[in-house]
VOPANU-458051 format. One record per atom (N, C-alpha, C, O, CB): residue number from 1; residue in one letter; atom name; y, z, x. Coordinates in nm, 4 decimals. Glycine has a CB too. Layout:
{NUM A CA {Y Z X}}
...
//
This chain:
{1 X N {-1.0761 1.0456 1.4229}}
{1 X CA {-0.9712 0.9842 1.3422}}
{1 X C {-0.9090 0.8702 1.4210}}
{1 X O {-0.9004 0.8730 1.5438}}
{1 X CB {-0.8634 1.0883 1.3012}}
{2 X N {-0.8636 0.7639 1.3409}}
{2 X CA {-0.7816 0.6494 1.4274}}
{2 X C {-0.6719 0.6229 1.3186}}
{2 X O {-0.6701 0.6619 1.2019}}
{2 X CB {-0.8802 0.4915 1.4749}}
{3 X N {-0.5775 0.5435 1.3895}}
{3 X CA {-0.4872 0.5416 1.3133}}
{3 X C {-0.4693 0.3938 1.2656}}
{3 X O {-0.4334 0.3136 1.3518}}
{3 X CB {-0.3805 0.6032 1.3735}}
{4 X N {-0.4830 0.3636 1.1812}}
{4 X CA {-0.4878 0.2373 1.0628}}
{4 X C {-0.3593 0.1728 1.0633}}
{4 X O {-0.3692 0.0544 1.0954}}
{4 X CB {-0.5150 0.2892 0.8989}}
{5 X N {-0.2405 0.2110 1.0382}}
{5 X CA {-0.1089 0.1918 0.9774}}
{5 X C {0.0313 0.2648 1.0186}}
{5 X O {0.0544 0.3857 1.0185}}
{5 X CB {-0.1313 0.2227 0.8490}}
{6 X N {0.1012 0.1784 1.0468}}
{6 X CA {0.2444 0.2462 1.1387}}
{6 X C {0.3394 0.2336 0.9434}}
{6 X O {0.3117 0.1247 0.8932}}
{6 X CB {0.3449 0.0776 1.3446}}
{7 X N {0.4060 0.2975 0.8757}}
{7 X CA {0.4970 0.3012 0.7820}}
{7 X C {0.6167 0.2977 0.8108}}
{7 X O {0.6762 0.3758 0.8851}}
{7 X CB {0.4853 0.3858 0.7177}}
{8 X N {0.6753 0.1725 0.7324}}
{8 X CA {0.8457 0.1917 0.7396}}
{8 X C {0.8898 0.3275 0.6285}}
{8 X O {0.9995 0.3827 0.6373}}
{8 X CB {0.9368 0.0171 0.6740}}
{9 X N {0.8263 0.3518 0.5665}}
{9 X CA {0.9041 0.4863 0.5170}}
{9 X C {0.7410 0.5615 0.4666}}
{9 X O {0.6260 0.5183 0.4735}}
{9 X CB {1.0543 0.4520 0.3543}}
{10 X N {0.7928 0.6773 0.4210}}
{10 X CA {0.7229 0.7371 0.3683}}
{10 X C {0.6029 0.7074 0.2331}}
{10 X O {0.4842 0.7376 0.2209}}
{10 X CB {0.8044 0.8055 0.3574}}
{11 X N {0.6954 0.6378 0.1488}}
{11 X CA {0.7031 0.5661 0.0210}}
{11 X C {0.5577 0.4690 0.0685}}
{11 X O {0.4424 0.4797 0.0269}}
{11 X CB {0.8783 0.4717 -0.0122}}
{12 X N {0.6148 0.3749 0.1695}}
{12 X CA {0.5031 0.2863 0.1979}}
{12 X C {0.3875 0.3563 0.2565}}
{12 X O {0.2840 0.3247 0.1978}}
{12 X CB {0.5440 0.1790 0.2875}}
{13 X N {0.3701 0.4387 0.3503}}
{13 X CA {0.2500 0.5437 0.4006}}
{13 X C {0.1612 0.5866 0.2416}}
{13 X O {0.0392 0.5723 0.2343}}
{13 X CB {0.3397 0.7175 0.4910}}
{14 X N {0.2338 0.6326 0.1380}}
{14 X CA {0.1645 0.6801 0.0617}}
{14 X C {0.1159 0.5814 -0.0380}}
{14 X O {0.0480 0.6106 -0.1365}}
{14 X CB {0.2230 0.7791 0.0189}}
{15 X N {0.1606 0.4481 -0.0010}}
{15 X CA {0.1033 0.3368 -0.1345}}
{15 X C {-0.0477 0.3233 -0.0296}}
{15 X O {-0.1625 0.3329 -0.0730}}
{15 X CB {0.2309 0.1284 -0.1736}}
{16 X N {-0.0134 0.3023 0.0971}}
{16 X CA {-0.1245 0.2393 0.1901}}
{16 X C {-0.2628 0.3668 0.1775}}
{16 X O {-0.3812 0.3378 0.1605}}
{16 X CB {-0.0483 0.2176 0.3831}}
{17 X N {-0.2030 0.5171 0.1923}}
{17 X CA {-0.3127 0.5787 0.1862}}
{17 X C {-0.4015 0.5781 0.0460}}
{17 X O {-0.5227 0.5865 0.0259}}
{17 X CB {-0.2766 0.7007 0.2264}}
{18 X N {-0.2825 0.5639 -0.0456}}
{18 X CA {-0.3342 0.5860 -0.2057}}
{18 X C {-0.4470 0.4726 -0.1852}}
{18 X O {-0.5640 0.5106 -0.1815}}
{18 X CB {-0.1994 0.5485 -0.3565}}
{19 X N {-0.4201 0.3451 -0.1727}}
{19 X CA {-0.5114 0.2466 -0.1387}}
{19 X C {-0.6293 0.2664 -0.1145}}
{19 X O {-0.7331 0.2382 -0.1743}}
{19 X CB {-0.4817 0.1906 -0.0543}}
{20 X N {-0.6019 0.3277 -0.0028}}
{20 X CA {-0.7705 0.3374 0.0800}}
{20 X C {-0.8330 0.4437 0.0548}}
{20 X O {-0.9516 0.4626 0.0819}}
{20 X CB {-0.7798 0.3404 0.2416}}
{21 X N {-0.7310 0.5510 -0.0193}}
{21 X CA {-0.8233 0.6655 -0.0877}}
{21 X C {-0.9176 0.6102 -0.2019}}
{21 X O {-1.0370 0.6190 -0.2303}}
{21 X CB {-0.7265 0.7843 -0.1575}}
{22 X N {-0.8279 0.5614 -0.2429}}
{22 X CA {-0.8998 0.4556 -0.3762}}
{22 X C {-0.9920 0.3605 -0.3963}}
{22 X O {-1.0430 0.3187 -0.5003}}
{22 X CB {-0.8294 0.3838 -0.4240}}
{23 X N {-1.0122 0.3215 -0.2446}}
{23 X CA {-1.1600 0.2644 -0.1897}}
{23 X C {-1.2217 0.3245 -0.1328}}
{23 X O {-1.2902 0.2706 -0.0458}}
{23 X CB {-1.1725 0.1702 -0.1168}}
{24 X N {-1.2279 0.4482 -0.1505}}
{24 X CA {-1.3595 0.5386 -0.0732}}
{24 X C {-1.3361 0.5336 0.0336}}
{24 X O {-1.4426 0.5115 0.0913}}
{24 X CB {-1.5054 0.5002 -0.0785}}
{25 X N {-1.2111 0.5449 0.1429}}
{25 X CA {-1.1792 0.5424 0.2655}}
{25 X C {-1.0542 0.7334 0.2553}}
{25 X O {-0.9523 0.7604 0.1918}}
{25 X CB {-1.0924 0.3465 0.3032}}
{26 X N {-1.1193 0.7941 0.3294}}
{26 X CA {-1.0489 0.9397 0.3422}}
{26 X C {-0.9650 0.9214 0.4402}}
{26 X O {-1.0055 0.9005 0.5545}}
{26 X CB {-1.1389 1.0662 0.3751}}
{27 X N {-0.8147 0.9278 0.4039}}
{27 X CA {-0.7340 0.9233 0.5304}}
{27 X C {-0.6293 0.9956 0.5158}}
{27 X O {-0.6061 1.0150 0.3964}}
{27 X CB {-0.6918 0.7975 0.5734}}
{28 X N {-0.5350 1.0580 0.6053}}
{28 X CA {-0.4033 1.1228 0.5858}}
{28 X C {-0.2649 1.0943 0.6776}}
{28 X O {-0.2657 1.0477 0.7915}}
{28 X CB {-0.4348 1.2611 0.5991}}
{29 X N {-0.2051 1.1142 0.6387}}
{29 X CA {-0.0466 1.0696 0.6679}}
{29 X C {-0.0524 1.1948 0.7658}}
{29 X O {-0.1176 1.2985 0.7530}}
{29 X CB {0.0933 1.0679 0.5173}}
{30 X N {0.0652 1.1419 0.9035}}
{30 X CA {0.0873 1.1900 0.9778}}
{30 X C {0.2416 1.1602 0.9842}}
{30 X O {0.2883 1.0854 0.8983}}
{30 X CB {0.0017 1.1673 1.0637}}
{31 X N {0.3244 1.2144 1.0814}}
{31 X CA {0.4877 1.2403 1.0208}}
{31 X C {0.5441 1.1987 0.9312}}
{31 X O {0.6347 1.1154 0.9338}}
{31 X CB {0.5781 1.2120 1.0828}}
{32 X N {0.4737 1.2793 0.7915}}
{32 X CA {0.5673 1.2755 0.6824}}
{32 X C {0.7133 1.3360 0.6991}}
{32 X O {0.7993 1.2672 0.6440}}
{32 X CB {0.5035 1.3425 0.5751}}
{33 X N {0.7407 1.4036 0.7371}}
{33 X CA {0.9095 1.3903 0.7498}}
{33 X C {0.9758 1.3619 0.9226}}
{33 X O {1.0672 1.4227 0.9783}}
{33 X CB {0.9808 1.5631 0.6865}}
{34 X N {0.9126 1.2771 0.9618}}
{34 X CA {0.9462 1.2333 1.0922}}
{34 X C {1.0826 1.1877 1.0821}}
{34 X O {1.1658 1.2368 1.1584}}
{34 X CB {0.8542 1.1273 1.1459}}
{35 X N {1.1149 1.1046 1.0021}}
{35 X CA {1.2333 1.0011 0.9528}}
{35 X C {1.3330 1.1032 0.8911}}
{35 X O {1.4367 1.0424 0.8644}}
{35 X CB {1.1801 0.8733 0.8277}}
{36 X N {1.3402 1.2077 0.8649}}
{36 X CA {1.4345 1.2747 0.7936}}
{36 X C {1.5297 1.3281 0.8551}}
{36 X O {1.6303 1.3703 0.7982}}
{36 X CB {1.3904 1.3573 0.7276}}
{37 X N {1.5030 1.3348 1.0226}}
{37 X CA {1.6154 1.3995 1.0836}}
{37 X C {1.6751 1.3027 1.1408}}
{37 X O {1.6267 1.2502 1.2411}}
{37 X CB {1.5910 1.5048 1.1733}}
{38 X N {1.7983 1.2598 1.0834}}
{38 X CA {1.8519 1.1642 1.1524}}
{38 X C {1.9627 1.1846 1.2551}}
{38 X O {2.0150 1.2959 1.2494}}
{38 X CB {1.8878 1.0863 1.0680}}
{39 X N {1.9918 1.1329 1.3125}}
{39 X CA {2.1051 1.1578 1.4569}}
{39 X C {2.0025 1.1511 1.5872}}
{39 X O {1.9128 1.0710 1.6135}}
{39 X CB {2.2004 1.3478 1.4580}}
{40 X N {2.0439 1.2490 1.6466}}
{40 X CA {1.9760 1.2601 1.8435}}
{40 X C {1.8529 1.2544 1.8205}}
{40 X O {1.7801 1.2201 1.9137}}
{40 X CB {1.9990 1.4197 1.9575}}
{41 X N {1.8036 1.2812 1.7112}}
{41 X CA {1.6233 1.2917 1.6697}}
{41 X C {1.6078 1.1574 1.7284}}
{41 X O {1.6841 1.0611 1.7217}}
{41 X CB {1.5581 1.3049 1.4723}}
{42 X N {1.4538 1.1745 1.8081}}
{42 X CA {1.4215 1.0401 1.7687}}
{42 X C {1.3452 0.9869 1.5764}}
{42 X O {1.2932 1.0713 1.5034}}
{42 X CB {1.3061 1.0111 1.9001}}
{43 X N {1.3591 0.8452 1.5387}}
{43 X CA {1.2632 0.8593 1.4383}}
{43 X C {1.1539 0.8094 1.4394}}
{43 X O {1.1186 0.6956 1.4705}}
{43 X CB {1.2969 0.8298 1.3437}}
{44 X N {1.0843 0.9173 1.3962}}
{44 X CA {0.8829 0.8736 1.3819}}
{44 X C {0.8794 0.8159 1.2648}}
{44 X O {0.9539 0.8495 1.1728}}
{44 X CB {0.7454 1.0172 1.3702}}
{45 X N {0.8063 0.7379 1.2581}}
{45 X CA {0.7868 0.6768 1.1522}}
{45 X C {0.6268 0.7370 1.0600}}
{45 X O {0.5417 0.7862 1.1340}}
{45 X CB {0.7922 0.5211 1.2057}}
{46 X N {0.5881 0.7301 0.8824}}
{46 X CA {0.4895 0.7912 0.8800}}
{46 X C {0.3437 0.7216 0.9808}}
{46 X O {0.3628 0.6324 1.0635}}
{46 X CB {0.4774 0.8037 0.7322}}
{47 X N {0.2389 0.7663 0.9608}}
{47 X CA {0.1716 0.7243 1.0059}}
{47 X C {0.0278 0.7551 0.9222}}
{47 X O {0.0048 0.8679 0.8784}}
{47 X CB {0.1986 0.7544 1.1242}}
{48 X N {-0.1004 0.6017 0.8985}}
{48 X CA {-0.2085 0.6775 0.7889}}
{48 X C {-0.3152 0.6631 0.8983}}
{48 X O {-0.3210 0.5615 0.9676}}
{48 X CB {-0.2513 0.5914 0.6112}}
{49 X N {-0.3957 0.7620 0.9120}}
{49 X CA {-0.5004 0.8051 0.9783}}
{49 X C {-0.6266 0.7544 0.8855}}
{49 X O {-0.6120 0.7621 0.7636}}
{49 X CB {-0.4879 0.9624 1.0035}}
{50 X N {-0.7398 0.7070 0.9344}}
{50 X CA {-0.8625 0.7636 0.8702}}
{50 X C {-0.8855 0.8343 0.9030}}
{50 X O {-0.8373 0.8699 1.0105}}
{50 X CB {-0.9571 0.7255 0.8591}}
{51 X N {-0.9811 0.9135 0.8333}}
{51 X CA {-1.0497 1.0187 0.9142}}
{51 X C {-1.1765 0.9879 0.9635}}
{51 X O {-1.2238 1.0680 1.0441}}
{51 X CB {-1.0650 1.1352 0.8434}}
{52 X N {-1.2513 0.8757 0.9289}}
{52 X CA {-1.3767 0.8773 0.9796}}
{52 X C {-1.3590 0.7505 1.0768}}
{52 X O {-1.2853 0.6603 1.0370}}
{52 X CB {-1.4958 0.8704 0.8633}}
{53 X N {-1.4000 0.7424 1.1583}}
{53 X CA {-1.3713 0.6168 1.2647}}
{53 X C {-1.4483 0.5135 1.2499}}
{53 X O {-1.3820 0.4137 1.2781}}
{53 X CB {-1.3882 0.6466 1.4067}}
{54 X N {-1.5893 0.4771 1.2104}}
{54 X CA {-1.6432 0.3669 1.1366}}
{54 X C {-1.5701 0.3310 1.0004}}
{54 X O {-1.6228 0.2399 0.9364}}
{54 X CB {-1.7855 0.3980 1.1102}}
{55 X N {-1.4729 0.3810 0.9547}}
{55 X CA {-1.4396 0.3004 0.8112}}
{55 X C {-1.2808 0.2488 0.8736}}
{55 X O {-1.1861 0.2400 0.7954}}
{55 X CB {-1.4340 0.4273 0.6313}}
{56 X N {-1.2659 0.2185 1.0121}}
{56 X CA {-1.1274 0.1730 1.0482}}
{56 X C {-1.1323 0.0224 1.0051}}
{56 X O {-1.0348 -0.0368 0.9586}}
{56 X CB {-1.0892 0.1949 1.2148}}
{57 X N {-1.2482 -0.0302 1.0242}}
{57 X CA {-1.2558 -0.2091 1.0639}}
{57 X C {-1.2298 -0.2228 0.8711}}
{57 X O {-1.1300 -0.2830 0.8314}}
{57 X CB {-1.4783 -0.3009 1.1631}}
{58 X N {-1.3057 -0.1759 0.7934}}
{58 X CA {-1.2713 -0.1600 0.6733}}
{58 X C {-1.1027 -0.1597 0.6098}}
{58 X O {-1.0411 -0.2467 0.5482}}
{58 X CB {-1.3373 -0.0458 0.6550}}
{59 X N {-1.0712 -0.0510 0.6459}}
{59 X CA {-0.9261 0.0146 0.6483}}
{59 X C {-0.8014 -0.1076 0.6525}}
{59 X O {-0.7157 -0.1487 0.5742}}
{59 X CB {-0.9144 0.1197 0.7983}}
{60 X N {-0.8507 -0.1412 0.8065}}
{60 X CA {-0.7576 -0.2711 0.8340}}
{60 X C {-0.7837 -0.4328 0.7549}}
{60 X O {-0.7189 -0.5357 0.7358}}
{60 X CB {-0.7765 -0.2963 0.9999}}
{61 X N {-0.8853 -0.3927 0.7328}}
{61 X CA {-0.9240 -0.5179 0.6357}}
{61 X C {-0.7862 -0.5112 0.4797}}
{61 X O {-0.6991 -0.5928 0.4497}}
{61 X CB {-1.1380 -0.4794 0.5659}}
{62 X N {-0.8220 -0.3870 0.4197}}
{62 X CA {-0.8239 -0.3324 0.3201}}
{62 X C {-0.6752 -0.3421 0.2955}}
{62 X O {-0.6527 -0.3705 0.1779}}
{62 X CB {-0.8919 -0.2096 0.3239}}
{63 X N {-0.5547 -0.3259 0.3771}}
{63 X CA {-0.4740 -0.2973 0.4094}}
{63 X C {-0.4088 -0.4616 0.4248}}
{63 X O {-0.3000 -0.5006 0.3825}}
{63 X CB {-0.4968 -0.1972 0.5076}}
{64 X N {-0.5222 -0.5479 0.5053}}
{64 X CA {-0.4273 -0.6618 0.5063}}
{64 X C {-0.4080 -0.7345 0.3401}}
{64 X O {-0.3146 -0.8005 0.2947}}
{64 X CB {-0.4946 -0.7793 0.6241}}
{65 X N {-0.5571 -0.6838 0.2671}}
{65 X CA {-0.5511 -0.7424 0.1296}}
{65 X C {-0.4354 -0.6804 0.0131}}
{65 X O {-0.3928 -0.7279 -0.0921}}
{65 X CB {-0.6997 -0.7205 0.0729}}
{66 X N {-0.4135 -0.5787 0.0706}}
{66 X CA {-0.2964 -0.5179 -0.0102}}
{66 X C {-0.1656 -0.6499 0.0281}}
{66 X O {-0.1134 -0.7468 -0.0270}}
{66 X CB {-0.2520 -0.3242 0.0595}}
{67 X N {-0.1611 -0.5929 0.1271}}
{67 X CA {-0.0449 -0.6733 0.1750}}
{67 X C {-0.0352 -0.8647 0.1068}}
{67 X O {0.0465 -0.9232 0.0356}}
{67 X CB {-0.0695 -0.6644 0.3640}}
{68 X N {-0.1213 -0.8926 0.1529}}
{68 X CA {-0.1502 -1.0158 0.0688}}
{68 X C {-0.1352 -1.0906 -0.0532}}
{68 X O {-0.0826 -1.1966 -0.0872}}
{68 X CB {-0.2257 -1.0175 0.0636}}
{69 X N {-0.2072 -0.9873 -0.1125}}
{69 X CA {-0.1863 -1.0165 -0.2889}}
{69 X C {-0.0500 -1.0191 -0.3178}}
{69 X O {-0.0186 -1.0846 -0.4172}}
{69 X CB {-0.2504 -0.8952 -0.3963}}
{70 X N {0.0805 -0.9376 -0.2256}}
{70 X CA {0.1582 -0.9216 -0.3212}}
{70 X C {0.2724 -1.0802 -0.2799}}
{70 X O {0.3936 -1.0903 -0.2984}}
{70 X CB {0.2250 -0.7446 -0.3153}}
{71 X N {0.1796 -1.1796 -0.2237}}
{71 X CA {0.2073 -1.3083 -0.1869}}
{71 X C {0.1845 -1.3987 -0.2631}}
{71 X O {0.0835 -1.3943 -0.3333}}
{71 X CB {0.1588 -1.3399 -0.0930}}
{72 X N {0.2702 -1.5018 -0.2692}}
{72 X CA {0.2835 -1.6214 -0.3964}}
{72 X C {0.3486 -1.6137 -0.4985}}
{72 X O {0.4245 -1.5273 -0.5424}}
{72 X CB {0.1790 -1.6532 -0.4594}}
{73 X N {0.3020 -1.7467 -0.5491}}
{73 X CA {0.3440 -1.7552 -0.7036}}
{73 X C {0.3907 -1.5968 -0.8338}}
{73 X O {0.3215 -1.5021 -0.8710}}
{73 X CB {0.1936 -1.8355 -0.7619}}
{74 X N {0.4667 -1.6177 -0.8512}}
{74 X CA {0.4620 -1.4669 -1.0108}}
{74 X C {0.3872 -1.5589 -1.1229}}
{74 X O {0.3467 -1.6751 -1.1275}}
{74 X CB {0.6838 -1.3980 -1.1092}}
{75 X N {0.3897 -1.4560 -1.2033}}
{75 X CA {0.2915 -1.4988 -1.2678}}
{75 X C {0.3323 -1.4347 -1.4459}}
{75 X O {0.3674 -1.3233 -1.4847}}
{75 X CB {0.1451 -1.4406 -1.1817}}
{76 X N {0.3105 -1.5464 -1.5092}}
{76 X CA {0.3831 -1.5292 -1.6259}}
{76 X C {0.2907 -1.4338 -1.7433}}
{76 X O {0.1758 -1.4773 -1.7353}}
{76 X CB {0.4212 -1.6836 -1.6784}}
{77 X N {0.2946 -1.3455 -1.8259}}
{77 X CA {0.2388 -1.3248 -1.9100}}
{77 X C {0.1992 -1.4076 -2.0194}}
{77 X O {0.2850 -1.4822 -2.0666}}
{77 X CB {0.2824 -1.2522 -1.9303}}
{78 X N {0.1224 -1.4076 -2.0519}}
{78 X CA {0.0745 -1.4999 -2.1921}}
{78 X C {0.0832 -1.3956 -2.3268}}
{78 X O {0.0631 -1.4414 -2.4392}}
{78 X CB {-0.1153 -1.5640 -2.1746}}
{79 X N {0.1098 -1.2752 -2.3093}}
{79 X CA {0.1187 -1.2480 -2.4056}}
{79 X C {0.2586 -1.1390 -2.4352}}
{79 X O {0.2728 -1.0416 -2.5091}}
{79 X CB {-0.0083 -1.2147 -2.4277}}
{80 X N {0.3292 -1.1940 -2.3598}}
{80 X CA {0.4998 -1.1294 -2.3585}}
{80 X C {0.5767 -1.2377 -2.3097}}
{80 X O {0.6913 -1.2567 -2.3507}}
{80 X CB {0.5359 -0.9863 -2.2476}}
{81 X N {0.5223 -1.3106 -2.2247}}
{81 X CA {0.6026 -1.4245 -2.1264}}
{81 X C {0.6735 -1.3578 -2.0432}}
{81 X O {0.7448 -1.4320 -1.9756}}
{81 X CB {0.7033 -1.5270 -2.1938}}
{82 X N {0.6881 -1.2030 -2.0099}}
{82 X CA {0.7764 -1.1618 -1.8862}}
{82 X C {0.7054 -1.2396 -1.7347}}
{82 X O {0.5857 -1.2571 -1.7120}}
{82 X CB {0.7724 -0.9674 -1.8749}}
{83 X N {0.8087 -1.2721 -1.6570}}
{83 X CA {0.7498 -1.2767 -1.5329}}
{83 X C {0.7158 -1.1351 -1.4880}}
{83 X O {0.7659 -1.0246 -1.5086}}
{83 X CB {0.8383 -1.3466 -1.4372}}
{84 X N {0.5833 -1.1932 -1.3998}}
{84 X CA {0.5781 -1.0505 -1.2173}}
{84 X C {0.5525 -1.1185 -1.1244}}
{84 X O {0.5446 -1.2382 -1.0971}}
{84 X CB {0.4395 -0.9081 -1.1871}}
{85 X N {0.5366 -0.9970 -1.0651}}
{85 X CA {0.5448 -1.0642 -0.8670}}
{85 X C {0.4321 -1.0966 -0.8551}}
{85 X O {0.3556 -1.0334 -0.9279}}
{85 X CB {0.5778 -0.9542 -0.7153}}
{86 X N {0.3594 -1.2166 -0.7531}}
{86 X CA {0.2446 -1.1943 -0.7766}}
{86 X C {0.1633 -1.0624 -0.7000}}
{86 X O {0.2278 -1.0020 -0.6143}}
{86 X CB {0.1954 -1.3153 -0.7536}}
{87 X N {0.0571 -1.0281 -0.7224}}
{87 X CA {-0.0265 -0.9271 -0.6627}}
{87 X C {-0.0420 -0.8692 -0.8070}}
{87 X O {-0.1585 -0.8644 -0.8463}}
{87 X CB {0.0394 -0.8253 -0.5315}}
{88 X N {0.0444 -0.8289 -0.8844}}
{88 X CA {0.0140 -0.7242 -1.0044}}
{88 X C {-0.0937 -0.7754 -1.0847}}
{88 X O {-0.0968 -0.8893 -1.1314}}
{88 X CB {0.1397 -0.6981 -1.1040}}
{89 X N {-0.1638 -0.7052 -1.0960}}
{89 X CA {-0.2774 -0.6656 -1.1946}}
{89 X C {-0.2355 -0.6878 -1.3726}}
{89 X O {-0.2956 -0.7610 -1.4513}}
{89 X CB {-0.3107 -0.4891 -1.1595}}
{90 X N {-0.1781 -0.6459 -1.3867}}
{90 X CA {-0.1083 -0.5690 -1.5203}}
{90 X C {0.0304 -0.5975 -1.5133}}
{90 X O {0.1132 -0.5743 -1.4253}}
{90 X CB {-0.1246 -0.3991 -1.5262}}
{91 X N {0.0396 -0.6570 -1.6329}}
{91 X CA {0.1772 -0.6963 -1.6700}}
{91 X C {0.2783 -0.5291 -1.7297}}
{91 X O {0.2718 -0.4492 -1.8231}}
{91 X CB {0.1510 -0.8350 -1.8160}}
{92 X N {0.3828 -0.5560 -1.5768}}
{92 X CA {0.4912 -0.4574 -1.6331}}
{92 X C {0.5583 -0.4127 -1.7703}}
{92 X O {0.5988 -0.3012 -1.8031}}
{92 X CB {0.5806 -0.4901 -1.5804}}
{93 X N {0.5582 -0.5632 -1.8589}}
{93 X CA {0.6313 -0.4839 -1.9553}}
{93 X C {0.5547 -0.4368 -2.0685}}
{93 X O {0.5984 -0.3546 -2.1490}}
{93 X CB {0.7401 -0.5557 -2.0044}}
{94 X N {0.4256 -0.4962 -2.0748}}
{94 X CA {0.2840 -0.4932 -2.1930}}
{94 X C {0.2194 -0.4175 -2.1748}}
{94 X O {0.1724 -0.3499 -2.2663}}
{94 X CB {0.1860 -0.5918 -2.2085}}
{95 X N {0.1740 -0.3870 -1.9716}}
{95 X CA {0.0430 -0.3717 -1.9801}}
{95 X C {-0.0368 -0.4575 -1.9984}}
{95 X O {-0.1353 -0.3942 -2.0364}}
{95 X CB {0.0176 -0.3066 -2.0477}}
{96 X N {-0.0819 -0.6361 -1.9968}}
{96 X CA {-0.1730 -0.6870 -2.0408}}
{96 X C {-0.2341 -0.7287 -1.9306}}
{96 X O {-0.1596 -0.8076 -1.8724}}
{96 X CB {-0.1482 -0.7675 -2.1295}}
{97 X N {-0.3364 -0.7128 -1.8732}}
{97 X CA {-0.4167 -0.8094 -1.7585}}
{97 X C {-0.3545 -0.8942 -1.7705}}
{97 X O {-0.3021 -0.9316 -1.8754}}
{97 X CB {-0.5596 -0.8543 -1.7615}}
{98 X N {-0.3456 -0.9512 -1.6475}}
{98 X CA {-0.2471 -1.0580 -1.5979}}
{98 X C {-0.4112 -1.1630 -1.5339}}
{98 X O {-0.3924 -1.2834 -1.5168}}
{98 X CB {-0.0929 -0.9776 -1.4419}}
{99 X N {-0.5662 -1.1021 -1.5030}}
{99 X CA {-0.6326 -1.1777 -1.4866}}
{99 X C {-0.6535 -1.3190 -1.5827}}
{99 X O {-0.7091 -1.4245 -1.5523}}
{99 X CB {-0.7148 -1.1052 -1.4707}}
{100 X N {-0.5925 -1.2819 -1.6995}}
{100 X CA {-0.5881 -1.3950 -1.7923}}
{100 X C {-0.5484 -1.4685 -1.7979}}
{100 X O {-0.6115 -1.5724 -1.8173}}
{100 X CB {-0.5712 -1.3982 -1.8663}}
{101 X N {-0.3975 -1.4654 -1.7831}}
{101 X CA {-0.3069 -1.5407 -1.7777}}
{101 X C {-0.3242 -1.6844 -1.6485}}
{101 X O {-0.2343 -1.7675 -1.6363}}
{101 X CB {-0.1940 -1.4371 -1.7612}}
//
């Protein structure tokens, strides 16, 4: 196992693993409640593991493209006109591919 990804919260650990579960990359979170004890604790932050060590170079790839997409321009619907952020797929308030637009 290696470890792919340091998380500012939990929330973010589980978008990053959902990710790479979702590309055929098997990985798991490590201090899920690291952050919960707050005071003299120190805090751990989560952490996403792969589990297989050839799919790391992948992983980190995978991970920077997440991060990426959700960069630039928003992007208007054509068939509601709501704005989104860019990166989304699918328009929040329709549902409509946003590849169209």
């Amino acid at each position: 196992m290696k470890r792919a990804y340091i998380a500012d919260s939990l929330i973010d650990g589980q978008l990053v693993a959902d990710w790479l579960t979702g590309n055929g990359i098997p990985c798991e979170i490590f201090h899920q409640n690291g952050s919960g004890a707050l005071g003299e604790l120190p805090v751990t932050h989560p952490e996403v593991w792969v589990k297989r060590n050839p799919d790391i170079d992948k992983a980190t790839n995978l991970i920077s493209i997440m991060f990426d997409n959700n960069t630039g321009a928003p992007v208007v619907c054509r068939n509601c006109n709501e704005t989104n952020p860019a990166g989304f797929d699918v328009c929040w308030q329709c549902q409509t591919s946003l590849s169209v637009c």
